[in-house]
C-alpha positions as CSV (number, residue, x, y, z in Angstrom):
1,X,0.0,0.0,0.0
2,X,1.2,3.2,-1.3
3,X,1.6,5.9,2.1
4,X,-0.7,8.4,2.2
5,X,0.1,11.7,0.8
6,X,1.0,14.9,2.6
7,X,0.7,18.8,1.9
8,X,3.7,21.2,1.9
9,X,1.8,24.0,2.8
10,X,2.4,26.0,-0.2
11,X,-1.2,26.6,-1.2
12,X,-4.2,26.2,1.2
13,X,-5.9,22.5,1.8
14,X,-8.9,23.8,0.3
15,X,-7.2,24.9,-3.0
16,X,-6.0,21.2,-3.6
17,X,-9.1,19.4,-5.7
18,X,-7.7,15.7,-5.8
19,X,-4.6,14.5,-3.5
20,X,-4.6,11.3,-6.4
21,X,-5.3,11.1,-9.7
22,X,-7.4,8.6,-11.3
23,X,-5.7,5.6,-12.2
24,X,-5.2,4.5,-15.8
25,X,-4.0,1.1,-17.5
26,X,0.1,1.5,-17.9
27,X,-0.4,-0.5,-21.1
28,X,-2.4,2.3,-22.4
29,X,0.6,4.7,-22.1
30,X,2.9,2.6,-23.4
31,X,0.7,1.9,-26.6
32,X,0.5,5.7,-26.6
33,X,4.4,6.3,-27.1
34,X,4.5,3.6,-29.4
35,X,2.5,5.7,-31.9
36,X,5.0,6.7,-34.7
37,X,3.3,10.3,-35.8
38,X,2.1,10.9,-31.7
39,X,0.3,14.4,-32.0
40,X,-0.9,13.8,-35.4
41,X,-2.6,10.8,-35.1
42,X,-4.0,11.6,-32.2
43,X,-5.1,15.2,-33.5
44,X,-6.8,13.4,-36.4
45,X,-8.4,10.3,-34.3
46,X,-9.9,13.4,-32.0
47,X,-11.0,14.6,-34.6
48,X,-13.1,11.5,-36.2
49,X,-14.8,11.2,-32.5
50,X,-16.1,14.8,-32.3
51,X,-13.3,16.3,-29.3
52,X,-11.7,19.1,-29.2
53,X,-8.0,18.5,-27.5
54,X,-5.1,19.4,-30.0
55,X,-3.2,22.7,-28.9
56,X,-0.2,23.8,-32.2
57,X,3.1,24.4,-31.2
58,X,2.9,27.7,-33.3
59,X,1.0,28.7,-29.7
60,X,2.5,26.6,-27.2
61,X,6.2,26.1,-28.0
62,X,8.6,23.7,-27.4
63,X,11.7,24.1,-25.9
64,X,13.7,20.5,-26.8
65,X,12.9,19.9,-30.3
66,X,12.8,15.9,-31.1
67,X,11.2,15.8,-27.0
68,X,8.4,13.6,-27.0
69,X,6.1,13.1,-23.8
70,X,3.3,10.8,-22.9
71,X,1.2,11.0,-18.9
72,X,-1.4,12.4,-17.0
73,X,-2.2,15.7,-16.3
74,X,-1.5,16.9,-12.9
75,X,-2.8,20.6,-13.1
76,X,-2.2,23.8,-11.5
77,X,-4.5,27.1,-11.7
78,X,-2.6,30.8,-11.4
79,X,-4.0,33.8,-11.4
80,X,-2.7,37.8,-11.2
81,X,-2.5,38.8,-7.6
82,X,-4.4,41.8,-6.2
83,X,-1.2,44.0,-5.2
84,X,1.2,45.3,-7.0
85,X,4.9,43.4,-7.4
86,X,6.1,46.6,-5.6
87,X,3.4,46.0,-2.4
88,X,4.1,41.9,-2.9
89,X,7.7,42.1,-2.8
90,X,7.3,44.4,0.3
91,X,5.6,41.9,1.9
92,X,7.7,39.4,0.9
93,X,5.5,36.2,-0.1
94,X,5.7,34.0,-3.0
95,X,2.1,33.5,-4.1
96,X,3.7,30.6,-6.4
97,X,2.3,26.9,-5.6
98,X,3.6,24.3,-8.2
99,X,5.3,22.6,-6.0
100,X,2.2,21.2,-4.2
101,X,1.7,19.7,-7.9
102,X,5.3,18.4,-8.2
103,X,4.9,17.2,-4.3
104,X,1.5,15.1,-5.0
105,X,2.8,13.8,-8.5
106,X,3.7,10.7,-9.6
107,X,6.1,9.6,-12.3
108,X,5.9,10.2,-15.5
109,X,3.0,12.9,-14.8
110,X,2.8,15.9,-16.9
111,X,2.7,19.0,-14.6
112,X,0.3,21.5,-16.9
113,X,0.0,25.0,-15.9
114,X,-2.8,27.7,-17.0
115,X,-0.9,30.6,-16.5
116,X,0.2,34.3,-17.0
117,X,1.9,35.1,-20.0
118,X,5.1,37.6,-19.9
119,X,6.0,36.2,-16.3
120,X,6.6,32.9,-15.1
121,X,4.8,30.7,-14.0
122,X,8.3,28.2,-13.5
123,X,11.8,29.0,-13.1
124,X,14.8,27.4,-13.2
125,X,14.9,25.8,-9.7
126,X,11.1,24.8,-10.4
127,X,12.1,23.0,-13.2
128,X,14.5,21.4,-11.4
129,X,12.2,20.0,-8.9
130,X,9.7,19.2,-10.9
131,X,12.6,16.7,-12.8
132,X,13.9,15.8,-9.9
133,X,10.1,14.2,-8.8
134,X,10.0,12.4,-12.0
135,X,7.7,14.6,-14.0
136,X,7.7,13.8,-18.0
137,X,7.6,17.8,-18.8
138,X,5.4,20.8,-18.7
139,X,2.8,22.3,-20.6
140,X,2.2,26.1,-19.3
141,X,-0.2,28.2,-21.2
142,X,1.5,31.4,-20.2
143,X,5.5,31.9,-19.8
144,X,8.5,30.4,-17.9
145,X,12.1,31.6,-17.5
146,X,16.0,30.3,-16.4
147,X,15.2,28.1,-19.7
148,X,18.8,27.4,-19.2
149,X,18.1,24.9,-16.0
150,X,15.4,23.0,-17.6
151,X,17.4,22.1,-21.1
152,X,20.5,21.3,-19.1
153,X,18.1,18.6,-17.3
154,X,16.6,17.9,-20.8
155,X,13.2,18.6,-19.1
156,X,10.6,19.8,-22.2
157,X,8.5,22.3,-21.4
158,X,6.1,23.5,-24.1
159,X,4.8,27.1,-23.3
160,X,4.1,30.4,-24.7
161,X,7.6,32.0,-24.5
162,X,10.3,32.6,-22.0
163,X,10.9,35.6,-20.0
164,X,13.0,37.3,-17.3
165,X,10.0,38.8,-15.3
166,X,10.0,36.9,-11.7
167,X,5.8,35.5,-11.4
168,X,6.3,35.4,-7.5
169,X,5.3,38.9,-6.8
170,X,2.9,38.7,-9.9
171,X,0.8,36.1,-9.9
172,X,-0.8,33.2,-7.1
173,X,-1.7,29.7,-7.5
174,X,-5.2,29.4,-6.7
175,X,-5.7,25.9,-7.6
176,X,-3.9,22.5,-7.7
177,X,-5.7,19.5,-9.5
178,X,-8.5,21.3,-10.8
179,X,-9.8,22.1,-13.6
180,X,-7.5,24.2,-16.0
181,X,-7.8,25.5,-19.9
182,X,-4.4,25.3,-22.1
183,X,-5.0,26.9,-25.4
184,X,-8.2,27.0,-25.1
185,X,-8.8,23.1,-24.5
186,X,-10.6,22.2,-21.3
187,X,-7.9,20.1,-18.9
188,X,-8.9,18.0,-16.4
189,X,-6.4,16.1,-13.8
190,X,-5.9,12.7,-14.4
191,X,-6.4,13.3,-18.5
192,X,-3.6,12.3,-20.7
193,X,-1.5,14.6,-22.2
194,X,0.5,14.1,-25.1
195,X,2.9,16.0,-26.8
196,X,5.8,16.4,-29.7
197,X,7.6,19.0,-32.3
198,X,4.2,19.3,-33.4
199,X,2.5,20.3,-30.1
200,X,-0.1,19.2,-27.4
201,X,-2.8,16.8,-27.6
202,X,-4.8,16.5,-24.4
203,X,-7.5,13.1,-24.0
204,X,-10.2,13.0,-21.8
205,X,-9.4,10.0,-19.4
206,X,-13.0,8.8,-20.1
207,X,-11.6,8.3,-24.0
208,X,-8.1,7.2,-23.8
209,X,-9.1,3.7,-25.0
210,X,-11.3,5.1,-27.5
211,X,-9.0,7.7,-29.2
212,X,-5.9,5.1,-29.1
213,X,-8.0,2.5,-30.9
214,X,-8.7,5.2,-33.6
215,X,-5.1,6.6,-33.7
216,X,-3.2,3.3,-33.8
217,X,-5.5,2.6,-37.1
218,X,-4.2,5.9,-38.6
219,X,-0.9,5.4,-37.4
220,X,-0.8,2.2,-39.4
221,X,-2.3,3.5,-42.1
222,X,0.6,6.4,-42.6
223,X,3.3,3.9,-41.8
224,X,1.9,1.9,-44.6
225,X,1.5,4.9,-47.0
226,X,5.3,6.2,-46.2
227,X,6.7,2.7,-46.9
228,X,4.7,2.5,-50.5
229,X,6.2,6.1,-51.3
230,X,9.6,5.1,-50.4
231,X,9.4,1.8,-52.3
232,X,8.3,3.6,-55.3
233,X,4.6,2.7,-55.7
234,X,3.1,5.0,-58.7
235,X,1.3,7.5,-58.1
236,X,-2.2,6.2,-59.7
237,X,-1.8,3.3,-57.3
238,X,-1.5,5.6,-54.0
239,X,-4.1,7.7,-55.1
240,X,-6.4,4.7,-55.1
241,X,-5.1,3.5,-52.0
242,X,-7.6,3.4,-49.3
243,X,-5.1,4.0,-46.2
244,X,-7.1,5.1,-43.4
């Protein structure tokens, strides 16, 4: 029996909306990363079961090009606090809770963070942590800085930019394992995320089986389409080709 989890204090008790997430097949992931085109098939399987998940790295970047990650979603909610960062630094406070994420995480989780843009929402040290608990990588719909740390650890993080602007005086966690919306895609905890060059795919963890039945059909259907191109199949025969 796994011990029971404890708080570090970093946000209130009443902030944190799951201390677990719910569980998921391990098979599942790993059927996941064995998809050869990750984000696209996904992206298109989503889109032959009516959902809405696929975020473009033209608006959530990445910072390790070639990184791919696969896990579920533990979340984390920031939002602009009420004083200034003149008043907030005066008082001398971090309103910055991550940690409590990184802190009730398991391997292989993806810490995802709706967040301010122009200030971060993780620095270097952050990053660090979050690595050194095992986390796949980040997904932060708003900015990070000290990229620096987080390559050297060959951490991904996928976000909206980088920046020098400190988010402690500037913004305040106001919810761990909660809801959250990344790119405009509604996030729950426990979903899987999935992400590439390409970008961000996140699955409701209602539909993981459902989407990776769909995407491991397209996936086999390009694989078998790049390997008639490369053998030199003519073009009237690939056009005829039913491949997915």
């Amino acid at each position: 029996m796994k011990p029971e989890k404890t708080l570090t204090g970093r946000v209130p008790r009443e902030a944190v909306r799951r201390m677990e997430l719910p569980p998921l097949d391990p098979a599942l992931l790993d059927r996941l990363r064995a998809l050869e085109d990750l984000t696209g098939a996904l992206s298109d399987a989503m889109d032959d079961l009516g959902l809405f998940g696929a975020v473009p790295a033209s608006v959530l970047r990445p910072t390790l090009p070639g990184k791919r990650i696969v896990g579920q979603a533990v979340t984390v909610r920031n939002a602009e606090r009420p004083e200034t960062p003149t008043e907030a630094a005066r008082i001398g406070k971090s309103g910055m809770g991550e940690h409590e994420a990184y802190n009730l995480a398991e391997p292989g989780n993806v810490v995802v963070i709706e967040g301010l843009a122009g200030v971060s929402n993780m620095g270097g040290q952050s990053a660090t942590l979050a690595h050194r608990s095992g986390l796949a990588g980040a997904v932060i719909d708003g900015s990070h800085r000290d990229p620096d740390a987080s390559r050297e650890n060959g951490f991904p993080i996928w976000s909206r930019g980088v920046t020098p602007i400190t988010g402690k005086w500037r913004l305040r966690t106001v919810e761990v394992n909660g809801p959250v919306r990344i790119g405009g895609v509604l996030v729950e905890a426990g979903d899987v995320v999935a992400a590439d060059e390409a970008g961000i795919v996140f699955i409701p963890l209602a539909r993981v089986e459902e989407v990776l039945r769909e995407a491991e059909r397209i996936d086999a259907g390009d694989t078998k389409q790049k390997g008639d191109i490369a053998s030199g199949v003519d073009l009237g025969t690939l056009a005829r080709t039913k491949y997915k």
